[in-house]
C-alpha positions as CSV (number, residue, x, y, z in Angstrom):
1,X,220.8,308.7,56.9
2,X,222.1,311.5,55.2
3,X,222.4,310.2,51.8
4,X,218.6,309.5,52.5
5,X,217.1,313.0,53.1
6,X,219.4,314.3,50.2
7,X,217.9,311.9,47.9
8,X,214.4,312.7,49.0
9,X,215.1,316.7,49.0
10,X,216.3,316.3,45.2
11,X,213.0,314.4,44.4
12,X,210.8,317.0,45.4
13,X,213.1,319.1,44.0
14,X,212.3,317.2,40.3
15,X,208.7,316.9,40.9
16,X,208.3,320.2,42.0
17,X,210.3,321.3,38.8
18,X,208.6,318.9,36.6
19,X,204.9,319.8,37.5
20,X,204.2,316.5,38.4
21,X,204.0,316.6,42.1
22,X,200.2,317.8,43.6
23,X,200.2,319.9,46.9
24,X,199.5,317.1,48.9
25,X,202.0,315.1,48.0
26,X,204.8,317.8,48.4
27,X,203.4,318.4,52.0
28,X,204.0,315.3,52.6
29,X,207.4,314.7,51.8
30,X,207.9,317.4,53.5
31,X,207.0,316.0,56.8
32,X,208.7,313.0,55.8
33,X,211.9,315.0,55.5
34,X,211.2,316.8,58.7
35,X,210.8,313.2,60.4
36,X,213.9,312.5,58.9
37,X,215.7,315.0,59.6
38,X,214.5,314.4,63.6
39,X,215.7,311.0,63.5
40,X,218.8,311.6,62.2
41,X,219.6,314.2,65.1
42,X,218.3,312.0,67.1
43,X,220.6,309.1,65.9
44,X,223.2,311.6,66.0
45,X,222.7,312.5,69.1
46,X,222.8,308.8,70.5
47,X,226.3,308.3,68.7
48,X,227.8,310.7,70.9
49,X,226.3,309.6,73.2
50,X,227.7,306.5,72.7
51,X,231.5,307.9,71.8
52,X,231.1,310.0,75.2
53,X,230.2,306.7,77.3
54,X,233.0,305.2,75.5
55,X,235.6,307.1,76.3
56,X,234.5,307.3,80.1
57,X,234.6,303.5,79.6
58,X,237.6,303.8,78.6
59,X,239.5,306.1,80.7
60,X,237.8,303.9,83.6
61,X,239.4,301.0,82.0
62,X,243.1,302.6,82.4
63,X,242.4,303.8,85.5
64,X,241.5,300.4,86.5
65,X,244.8,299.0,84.5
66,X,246.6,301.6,87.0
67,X,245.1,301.1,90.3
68,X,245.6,297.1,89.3
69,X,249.1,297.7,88.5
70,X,249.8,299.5,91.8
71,X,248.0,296.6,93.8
72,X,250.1,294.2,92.1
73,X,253.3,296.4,93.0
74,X,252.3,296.5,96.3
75,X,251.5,293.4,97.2
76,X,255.1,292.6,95.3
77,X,256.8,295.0,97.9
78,X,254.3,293.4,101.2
79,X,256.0,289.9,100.0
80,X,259.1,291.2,99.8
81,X,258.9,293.1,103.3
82,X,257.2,289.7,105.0
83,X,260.0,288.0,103.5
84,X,262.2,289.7,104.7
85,X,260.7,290.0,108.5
86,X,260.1,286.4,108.7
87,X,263.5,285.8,107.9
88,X,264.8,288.2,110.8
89,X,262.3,286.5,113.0
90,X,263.8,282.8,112.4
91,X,267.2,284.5,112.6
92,X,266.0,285.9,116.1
93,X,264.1,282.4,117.4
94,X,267.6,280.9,116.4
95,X,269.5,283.2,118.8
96,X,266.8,282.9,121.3
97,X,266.9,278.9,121.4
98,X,270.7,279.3,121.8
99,X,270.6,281.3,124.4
100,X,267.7,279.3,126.5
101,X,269.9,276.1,126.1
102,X,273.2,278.0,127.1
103,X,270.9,279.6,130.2
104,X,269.6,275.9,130.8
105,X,272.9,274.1,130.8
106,X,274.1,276.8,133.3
107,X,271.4,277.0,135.4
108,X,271.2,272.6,135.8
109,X,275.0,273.2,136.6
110,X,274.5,275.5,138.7
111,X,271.7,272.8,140.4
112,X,274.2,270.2,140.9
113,X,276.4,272.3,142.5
114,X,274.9,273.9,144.8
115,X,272.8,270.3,145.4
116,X,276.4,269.0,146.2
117,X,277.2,272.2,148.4
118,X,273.8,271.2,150.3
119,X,274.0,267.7,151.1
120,X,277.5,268.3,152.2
121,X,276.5,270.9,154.3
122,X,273.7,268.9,155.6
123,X,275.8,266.0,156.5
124,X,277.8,267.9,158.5
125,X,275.0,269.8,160.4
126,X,273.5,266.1,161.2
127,X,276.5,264.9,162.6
128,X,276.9,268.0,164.6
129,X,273.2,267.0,166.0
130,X,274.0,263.3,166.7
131,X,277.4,264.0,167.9
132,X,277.3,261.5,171.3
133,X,277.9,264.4,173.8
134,X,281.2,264.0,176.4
135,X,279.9,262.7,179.9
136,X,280.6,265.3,183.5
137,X,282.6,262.6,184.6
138,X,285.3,262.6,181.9
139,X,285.4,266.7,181.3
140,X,288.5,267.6,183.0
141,X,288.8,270.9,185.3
142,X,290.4,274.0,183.5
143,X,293.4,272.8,185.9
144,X,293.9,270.2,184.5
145,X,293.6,270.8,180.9
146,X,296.7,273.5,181.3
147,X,299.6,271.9,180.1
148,X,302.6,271.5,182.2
149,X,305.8,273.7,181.1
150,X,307.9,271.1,180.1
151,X,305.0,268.8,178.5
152,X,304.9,267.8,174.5
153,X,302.0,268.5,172.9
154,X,300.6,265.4,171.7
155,X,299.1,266.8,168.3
156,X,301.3,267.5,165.4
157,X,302.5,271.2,164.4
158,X,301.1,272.7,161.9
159,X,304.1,272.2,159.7
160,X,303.9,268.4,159.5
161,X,300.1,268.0,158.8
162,X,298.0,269.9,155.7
163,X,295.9,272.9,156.7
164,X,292.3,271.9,158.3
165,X,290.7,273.9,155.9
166,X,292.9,272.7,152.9
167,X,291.9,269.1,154.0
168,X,288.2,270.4,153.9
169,X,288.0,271.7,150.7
170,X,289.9,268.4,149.1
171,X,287.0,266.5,151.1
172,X,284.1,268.5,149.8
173,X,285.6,268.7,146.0
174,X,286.3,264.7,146.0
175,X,282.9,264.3,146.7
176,X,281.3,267.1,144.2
177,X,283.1,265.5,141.9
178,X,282.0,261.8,142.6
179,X,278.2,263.2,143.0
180,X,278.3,265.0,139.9
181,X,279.2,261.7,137.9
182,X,276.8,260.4,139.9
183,X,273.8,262.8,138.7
184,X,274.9,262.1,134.9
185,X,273.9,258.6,135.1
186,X,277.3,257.4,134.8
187,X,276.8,255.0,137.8
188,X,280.0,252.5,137.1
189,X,282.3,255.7,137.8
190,X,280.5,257.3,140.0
191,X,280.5,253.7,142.5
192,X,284.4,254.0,141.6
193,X,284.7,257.3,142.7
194,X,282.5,257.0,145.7
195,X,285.1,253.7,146.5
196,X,287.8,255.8,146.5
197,X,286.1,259.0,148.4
198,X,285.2,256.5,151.7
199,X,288.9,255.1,151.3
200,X,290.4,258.3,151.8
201,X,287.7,260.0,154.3
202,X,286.7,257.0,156.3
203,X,285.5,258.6,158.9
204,X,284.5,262.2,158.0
205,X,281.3,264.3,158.0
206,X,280.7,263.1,154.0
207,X,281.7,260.0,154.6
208,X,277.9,258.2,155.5
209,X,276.9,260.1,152.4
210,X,279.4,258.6,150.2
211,X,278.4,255.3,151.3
212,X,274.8,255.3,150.3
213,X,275.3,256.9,147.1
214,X,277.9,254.0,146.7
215,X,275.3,251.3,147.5
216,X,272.9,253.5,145.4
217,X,275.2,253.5,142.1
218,X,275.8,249.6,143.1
219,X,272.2,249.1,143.2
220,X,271.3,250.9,140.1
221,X,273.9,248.3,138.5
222,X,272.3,245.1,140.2
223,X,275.6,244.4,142.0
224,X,273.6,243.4,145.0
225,X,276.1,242.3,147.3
226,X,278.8,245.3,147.2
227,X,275.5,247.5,147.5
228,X,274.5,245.5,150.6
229,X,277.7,245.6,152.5
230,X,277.7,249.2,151.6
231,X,274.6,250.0,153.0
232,X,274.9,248.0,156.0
233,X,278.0,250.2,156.7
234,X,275.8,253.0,157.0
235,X,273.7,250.9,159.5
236,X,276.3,249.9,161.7
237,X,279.2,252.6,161.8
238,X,276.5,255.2,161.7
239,X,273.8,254.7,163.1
240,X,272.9,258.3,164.1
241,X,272.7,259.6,161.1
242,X,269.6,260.3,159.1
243,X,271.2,257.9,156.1
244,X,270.6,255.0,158.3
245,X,266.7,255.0,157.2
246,X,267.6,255.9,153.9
247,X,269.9,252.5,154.1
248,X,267.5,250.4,155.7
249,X,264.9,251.2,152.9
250,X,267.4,250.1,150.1
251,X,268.3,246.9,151.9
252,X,264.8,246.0,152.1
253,X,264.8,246.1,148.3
254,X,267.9,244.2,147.8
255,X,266.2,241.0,149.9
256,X,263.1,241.8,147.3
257,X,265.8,241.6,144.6
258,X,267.4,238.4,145.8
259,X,264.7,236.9,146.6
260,X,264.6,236.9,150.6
261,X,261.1,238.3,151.4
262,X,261.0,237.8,154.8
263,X,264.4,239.7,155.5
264,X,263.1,242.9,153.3
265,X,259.5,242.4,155.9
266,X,261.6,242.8,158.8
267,X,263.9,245.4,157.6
268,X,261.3,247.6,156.2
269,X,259.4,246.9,159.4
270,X,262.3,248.5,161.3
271,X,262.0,251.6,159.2
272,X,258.8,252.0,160.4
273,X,259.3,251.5,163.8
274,X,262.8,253.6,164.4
275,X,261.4,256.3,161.8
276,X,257.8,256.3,161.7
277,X,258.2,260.4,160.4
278,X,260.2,259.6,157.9
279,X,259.3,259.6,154.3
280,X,261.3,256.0,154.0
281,X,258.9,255.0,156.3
282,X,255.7,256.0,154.6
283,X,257.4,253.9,151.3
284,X,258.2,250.9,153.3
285,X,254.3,250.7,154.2
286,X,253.4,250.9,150.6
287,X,255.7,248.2,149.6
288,X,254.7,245.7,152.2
289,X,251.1,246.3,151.3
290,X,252.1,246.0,147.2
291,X,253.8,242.5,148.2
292,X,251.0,241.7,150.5
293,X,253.0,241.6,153.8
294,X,251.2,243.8,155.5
């Protein structure tokens, strides 16, 4: 543009100088200059314009670059830090599931324990109930319950028989141990253990317990016939206890087993006749109505 108005300028210049140009003609180059002369100020003015606009676009371009490069660092470091918690967290689920199965092996230990402590105290507390009371005719008058001087005591001093309570607590821990085995699942110890138990305590509080866990572990293994003579201990050397229902229940299901429906009718019958309370009693009516001998 430039190179344009100086080459115009120098031709009137020459036709000025050479005569040849009219008024007319030299005013109008002259506007032509002056229009030129507008534009290129005006084109001027645009190009820096146009570098000014440039260089905001471009120092919005490296702040952009900047802010992108700090987003990209920072989400870097976020990994990193989420990384880094969600590794603590697995390491802290991992302690936490240790400790609920330590807690819940403890606490089912714990169960059977004091499960066993139960039923041992509740065998005793129902033979102390059904305990066949002495009659007036046999209690003897103080006088005659004093000893004479020179009379031997017919019981055996302490120093030739255990401790009561020693004999107790080998009772009660013979049969924690059998029921224990006997809660795992392990039913061909647990009948041995029980075998051994009513063996040694024949007669003892424990002792109709230990039968009908006996029939039950005998049961469980289909040996039908130890189970029955088992249970049908229960029925006729204790018959006041509350395992007696229990035992008539299970030898109802043992005729089913073997096949002798009328004998499981008439024992589960006399469930519900000597125990209609009892929760044995409520089953037995639902099995003779399932087996339609109702």
């Amino acid at each position: 543009m430039t190179q344009t108005l100086q080459y115009l300028f120098a031709l009137v210049v020459l036709l000025f100088l050479g005569g040849c140009a009219t008024t007319p003609d030299l005013t109008d180059l002259q506007k032509q200059v002056q229009i030129l002369s507008l534009q290129q100020e005006s084109a001027a003015q645009q190009e820096q314009q146009g570098r000014e606009r440039l260089s905001t676009i471009e120092s919005q371009l490296d702040e952009h670059d900047f802010l992108v490069g700090e987003l990209i660092k920072t989400e870097e470091e976020a990994n990193l830090d989420t990384r880094h918690l969600l590794e603590k967290l697995e390491r802290t689920s991992t302690m936490l599931r240790e400790q609920i199965e330590k807690t819940r092996s403890s606490t089912q230990r714990r169960d059977q324990d004091l499960s066993i402590r139960v039923k041992a105290i509740e065998a005793r507390i129902d033979n102390l109930i059904h305990r066949p009371r002495s009659r007036p005719s046999q209690v003897k008058s103080p006088s005659s319950q004093i000893p004479k001087p020179n009379q031997k005591e017919s019981t055996s001093t302490p120093s030739s028989k255990a401790p009561i309570g020693s004999q107790v607590e080998n009772e009660a821990s013979a049969f924690r141990s059998a029921y224990k085995v006997y809660l795992n699942g392990n039913y061909d110890r647990a009948s041995a253990e029980f075998q051994r138990f009513v063996k040694h305590y024949p007669s003892t509080a424990l002792t109709p317990q230990a039968f009908f866990y006996l029939g039950q572990s005998l049961y469980v293994q289909q040996e039908y016939d130890p189970a029955q003579q088992a249970l049908q201990h229960i029925v006729s050397k204790f018959p006041n206890t509350k395992y007696r229902s229990q035992a008539l229940y299970r030898l109802g299901q043992i005729m089913i087993e073997t096949d002798q429906r009328s004998k499981a009718q008439s024992l589960w019958n006399q469930v519900i006749q000597d125990y209609p309370d009892s929760p044995e009693a409520n089953t037995a009516k639902e099995q003779l109505k399932k087996a339609g001998m109702s």
